[in-house]
C-alpha positions in Angstrom: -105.5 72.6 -194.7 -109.3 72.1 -195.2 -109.0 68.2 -194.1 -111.0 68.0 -197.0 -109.9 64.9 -199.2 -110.4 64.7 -203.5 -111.0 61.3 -205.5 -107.9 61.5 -207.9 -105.9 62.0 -203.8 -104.8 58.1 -202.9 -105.1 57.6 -199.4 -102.4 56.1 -197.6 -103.0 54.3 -194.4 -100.7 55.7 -191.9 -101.7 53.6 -188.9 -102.5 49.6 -188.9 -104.5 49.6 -185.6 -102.3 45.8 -184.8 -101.1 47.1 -181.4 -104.5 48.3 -180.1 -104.9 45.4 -177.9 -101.4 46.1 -176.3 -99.8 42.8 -177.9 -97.1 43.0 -180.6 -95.5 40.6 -182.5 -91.5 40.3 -182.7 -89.7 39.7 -185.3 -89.1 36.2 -183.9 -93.1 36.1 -184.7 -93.6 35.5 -180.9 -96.8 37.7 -179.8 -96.2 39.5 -176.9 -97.5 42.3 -174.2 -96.1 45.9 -175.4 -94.0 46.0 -171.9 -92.3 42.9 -172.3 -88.3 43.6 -171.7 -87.7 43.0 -175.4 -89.8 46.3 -176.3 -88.5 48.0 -173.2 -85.0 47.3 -174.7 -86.3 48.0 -178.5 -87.9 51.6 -176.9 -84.6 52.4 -175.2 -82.3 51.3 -178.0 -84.9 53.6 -180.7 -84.9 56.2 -178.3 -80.6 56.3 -177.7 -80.0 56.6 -181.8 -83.2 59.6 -181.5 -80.9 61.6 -179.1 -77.4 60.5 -181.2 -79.1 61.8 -183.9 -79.8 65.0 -182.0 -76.7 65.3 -180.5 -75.3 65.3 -184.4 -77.6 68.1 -185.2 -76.6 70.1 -182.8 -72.8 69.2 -183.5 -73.6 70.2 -187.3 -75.1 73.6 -186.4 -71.9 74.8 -184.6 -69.5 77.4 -186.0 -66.6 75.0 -185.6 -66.6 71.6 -187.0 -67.2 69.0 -184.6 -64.7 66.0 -185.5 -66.6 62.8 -184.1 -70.0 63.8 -186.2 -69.4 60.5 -189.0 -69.1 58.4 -185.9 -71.9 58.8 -184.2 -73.9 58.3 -187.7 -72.2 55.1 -187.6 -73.0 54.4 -184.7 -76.9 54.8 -185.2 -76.6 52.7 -187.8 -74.9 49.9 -185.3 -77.5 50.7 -183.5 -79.9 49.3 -186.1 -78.4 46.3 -186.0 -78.7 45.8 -182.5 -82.6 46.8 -182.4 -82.8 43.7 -185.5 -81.0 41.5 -182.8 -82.9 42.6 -179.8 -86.4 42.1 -181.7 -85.3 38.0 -182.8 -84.3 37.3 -179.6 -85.5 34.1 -178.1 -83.9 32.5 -174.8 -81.3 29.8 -174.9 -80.6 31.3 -178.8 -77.7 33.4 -178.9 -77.4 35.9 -181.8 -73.9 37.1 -182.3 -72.8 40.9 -182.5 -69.8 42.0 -183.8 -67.0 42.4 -181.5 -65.0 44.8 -183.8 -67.9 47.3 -183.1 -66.4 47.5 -179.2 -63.2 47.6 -180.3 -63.7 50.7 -182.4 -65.3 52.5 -179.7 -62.2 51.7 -177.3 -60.0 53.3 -180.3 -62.3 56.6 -180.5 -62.4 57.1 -177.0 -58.3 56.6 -176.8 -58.0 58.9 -179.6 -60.2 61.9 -178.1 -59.1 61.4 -174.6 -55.4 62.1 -175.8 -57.1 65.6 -176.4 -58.6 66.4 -173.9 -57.3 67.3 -169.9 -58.1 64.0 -167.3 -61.7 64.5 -166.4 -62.9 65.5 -163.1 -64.8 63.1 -160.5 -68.1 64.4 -161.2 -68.8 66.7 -164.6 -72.7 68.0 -164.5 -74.3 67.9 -167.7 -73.9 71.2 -169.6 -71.6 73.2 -172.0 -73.5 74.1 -174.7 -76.2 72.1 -176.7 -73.8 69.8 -178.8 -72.6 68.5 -175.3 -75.8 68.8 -173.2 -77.2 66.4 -176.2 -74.6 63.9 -176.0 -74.8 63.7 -171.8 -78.6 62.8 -172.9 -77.7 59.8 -175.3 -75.3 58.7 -172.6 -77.6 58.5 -169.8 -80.0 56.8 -172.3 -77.5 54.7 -173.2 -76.8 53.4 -169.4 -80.8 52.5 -169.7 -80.8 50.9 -172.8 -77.9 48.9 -171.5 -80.0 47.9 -168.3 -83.0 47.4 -170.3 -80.8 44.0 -171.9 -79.2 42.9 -169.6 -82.0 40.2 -168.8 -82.0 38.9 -172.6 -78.0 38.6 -172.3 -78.6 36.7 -168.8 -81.3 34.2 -170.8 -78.8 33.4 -173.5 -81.1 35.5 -176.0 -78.9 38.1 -176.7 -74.6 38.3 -177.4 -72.9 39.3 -174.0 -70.5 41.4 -176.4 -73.9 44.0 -177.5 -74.3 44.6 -173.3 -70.2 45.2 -173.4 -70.9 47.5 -176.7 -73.7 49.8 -175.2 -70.9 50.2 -171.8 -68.6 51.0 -173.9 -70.8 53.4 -176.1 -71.3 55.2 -172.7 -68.0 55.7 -172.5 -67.6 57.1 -175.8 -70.4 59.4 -176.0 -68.7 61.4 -172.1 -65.6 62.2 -174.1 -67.2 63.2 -176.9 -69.2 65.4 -175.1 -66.1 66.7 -173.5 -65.0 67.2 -177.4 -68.4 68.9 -178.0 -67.6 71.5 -175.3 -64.0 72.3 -176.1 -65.3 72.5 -179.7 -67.8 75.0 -178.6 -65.1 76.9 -177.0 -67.8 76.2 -173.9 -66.5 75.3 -170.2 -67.4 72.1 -168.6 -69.6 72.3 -165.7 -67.9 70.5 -162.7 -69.1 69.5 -159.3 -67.8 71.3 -156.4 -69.2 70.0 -153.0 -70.9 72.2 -150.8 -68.7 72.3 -148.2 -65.9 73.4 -150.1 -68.2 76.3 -151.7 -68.7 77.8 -148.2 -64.7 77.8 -147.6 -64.3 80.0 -150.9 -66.6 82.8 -149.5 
């Protein structure tokens, strides 16, 4: 590429320059500082559905097929519904979020936990990059749940989209669970130090 630009080539502007000064303006049309909690949760709710989507990738590349691929679309797209929420938030004005959304977690994670073994105490993220990804999006998840939990406290934001990110929490440790007996890969478990030194 030359970087060399010709007259019948429209330019398209790619950046506005708006956030320069390190203020944004919400959705609400409240201006405020780029680390205000309602970007922190925006950042962390954007950057959960970056890792889902990875997580689905890497689900997609494997040899078998990987059962809970459709639902963690949907969930991304649930996801985009909560950023929306997040982003018109304004204290003392509660926007609603669905509570089926829970609910149909807590029926994917019943279904999927009937296949699997119980789990262990401690399972250390691992077992191939399907369920590597997922233990990502559910640590991210456990942020983006924090990063709320302020806006539900101020009445800003539906107590039921802190009990949906919990629960999506949930949901994404089985299905990485799922991911690794998919992958025909073993689950890598926590075994304290002490008892390692009896085994040798």
């Amino acid at each position: 590429c030359s970087g060399k630009t010709t007259s019948n080539v429209a330019e398209v502007a790619v950046f506005s320059r708006d956030g320069d000064s390190g203020l944004t303006i919400t959705d609400a049309g409240d201006t405020k500082p780029k680390d205000d909690m309602i970007f922190n949760a925006l950042g962390a709710t954007d950057e959960l559905s970056s890792y889902i989507g990875l997580a689905r990738e890497f689900a997609c590349d494997g040899k078998v097929e990987h059962p809970y691929v459709d639902k963690l679309k949907r969930v991304q797209m649930i996801l985009v519904d909560l950023s929306h929420a997040i982003s018109k938030s304004v204290p003392g004005k509660t926007r609603s979020f669905e509570s089926k959304h829970t609910k149909d977690l807590e029926e994917w994670i019943l279904e999927y936990a009937n296949q699997l073994p119980p789990p262990e105490d401690y399972i250390i993220p691992g077992g191939g990059k399907a369920c590597a990804s997922l233990h990502v999006a559910r640590t991210v998840c456990r942020r983006a749940e924090r990063s709320i939990t302020t806006l539900v406290r101020d009445g800003a934001l539906d107590k039921e989209a802190q009990m949906y990110l919990n629960r999506l929490s949930d949901f994404l440790l089985t299905v990485s669970r799922i991911a690794a007996k998919c992958d025909q890969r073993t689950e890598n478990i926590y075994i304290p130090r002490a008892e390692v030194t009896e085994e040798k």
